[in-house]
N, C-alpha and C positions, 0 to 999 in steps of 0.2 A: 504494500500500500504506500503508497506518495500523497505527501498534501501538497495542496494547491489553495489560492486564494480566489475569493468573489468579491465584489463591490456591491455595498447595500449604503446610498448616497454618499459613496466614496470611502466608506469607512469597512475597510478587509476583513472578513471573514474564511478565516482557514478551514478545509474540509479534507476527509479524506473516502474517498469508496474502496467499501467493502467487497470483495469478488465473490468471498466465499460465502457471504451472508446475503449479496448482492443490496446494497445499503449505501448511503452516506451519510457519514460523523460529521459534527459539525461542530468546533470549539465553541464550550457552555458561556468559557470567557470574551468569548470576543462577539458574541449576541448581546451576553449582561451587558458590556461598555455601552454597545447600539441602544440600544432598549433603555435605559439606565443614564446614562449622557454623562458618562464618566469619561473625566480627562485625559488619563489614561490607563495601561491594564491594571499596574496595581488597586487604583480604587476599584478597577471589575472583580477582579480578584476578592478582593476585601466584601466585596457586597456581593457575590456568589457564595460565600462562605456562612457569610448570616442566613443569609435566604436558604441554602442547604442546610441548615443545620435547623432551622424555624421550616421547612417541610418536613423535613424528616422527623422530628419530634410532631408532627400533627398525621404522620403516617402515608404522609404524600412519595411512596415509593418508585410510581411511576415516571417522577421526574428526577429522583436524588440516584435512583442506580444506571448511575450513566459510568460511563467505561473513561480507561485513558488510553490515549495514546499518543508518542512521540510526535509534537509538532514542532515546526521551525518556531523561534522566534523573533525579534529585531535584531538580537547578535549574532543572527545566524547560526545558533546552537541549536541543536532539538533539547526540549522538554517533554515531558508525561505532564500530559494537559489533558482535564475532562473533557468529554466527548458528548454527542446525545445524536437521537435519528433524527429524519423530519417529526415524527408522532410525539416524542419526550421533548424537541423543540416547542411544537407547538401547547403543547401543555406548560414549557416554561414560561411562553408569550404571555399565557391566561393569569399565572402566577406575580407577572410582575407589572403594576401599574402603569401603563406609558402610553402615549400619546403617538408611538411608532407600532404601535403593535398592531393593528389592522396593515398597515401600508408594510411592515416587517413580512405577515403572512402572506401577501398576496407577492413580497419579493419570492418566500421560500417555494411557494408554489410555483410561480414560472422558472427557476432557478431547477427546480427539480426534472419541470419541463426541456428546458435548456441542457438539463446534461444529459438527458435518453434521449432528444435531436443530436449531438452531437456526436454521440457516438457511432451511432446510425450514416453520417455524414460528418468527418470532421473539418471541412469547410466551416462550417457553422459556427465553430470555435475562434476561425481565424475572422470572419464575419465580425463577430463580438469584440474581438480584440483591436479591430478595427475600428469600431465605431467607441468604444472606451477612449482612445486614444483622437480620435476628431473633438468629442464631447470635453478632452482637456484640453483642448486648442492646438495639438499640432499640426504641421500642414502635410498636405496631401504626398508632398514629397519625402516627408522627414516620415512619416508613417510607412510608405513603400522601402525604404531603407532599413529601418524596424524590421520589418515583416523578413527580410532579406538576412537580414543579421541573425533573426531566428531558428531558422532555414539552416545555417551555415553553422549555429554551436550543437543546434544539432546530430549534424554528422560529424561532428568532432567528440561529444561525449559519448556518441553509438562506438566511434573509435576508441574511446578510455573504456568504454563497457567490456570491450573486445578483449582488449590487453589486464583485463582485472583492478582497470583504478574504481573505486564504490565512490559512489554518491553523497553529496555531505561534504565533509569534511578532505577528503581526496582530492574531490574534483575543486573545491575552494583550493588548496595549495596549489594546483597546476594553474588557477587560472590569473592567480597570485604573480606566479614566476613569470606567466605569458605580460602580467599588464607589468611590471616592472622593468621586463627586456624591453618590448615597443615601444610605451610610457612613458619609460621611466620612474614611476612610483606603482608602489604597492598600491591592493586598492582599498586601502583603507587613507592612503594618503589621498590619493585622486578625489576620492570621495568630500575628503578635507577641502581637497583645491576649488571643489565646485561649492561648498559650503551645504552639502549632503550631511545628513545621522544615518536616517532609516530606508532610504529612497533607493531606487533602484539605480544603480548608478549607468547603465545603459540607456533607463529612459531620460537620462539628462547629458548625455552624448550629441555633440554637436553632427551634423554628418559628415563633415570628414574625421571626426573621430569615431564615429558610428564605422566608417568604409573601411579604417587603419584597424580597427580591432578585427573585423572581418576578414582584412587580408589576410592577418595573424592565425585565424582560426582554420581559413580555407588551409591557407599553407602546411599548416601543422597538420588537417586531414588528411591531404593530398600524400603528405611524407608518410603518414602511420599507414595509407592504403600500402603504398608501394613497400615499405620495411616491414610489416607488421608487427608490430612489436608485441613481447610476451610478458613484459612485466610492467609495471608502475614507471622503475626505473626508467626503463627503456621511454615513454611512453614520453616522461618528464624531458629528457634530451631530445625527442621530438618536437614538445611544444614551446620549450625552450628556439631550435631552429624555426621553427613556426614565423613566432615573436620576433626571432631577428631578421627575417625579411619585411616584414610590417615596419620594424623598427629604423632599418634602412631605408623605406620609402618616407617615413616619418621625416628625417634628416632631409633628405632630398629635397624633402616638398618647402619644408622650413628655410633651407639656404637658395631655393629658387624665390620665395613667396616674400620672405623676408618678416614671417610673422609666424608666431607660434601657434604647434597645431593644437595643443593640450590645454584646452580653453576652461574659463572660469565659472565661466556661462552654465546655467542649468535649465531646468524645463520651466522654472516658473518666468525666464525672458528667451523662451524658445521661442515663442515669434518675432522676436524685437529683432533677433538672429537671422530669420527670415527676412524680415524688413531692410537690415543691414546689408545684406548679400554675402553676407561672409562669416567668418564661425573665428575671427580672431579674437 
């Protein structure tokens, strides 16, 4: 099982489906925040706790025996986080006072809708991702490069699958080493640079640094088709060469342009980026 996020008025909700139970969990904490209008998770946290504990003493077991499981969190660590289905969701809605809770139901329902379409067709996903991404203002161009770049880590981590790197914590280190050789910083620094915490740092990628990470990732797959590599190791010394062709057009582009391509710039003046014509 892999979690993945949804948007309910912009505010994330983590999910994971069940195959064997054929089901989706749905973190209890990140509805209470919704529902609840809490700042952030720790006060969800804190007021799931009462509220579980004030059901469960009135015998309300159909909504307190919710399961856990390993979700991401903002530091990109997984945790053991409570879980619930759509049925113990929507008995938590009834439980708790709020003024989202109608319009919260009718998200879970098309939501539920939306992922047996998608699966069926997964067009439909990419459809969604799209219009997510118009609805925050980027443009029609910086969206198709997106979509591109997606594409493209994809068959770079189908390649780390191949060679035994795991997910999590694996694939963060290689993709560490890749932004540091093209980059130049780690991406926890990059992240700094753009004035980033929790944000995804791809969607705050200018396009030409959208296109430089890309080359880096193409490059690096192209090597592990043709080598195949059998270990971690191995895998590392590929995305390592990867990164250093990105890295060398990086150079190139900067001593012909005369401006740097590793921009400050994030998605809250991605259009102004637009506007300007250029991503320095």
């Amino acid at each position: 099982m892999k979690d993945k996020l949804q948007l309910f008025e912009n505010h994330p909700v983590r999910y994971v489906w069940d195959e064997e139970h054929e089901k989706y969990w749905f973190s209890v904490v990140d509805i209470v925040r919704i529902l609840t209008d809490q700042p952030d998770q720790k006060g969800a946290r804190n007021y799931w706790k009462v509220l579980k504990k004030r059901l469960k003493d009135e015998g309300n077991e159909s909504v307190t025996n919710s399961n856990q499981l390993k979700l991401k969190s903002s530091d990109g660590k997984k945790y053991l986080t409570d879980v619930a289905d759509t049925e113990q969701i929507l008995r938590l809605v009834q439980s708790i006072p709020s003024k989202k809770a109608e319009p919260f139901k009718m998200w879970l329902a098309k939501v539920g809708n939306e992922f047996i379409d998608e699966a069926a067709d997964p067009e439909l996903a990419i459809d969604r991702a799209v219009n997510n991404y118009r609805r925050l203002g980027y443009s029609e161009n910086w969206i198709n490069q997106r979509l591109k770049t997606i594409e493209a880590r994809k068959a770079l981590t189908d390649e780390w699958d191949k060679s035994g790197v795991k997910q999590g914590k694996e694939y963060a280190v290689l993709t560490d080493l890749m932004y540091k050789t093209w980059a130049g910083m780690s991406t926890r620094e990059y992240k700094r640079h753009k004035g980033l915490k929790k944000e995804n740092l791809r969607d705050n990628m200018t396009n030409t640094e959208l296109v430089l990470n890309m080359l880096a990732e193409v490059a690096a797959t192209d090597i592990s088709t043709e080598l195949q590599p059998m270990s971690k190791e191995d895998s590392a010394r590929i995305a390592l060469s990867g990164a250093e062709v990105a890295k060398n057009a990086r150079i190139d582009l900067e001593e012909r342009s005369g401006t740097k391509v590793i921009s400050p710039k994030n998605a809250k003046n991605i259009r102004q980026i637009e506007l300007d014509g250029g991503d320095e």
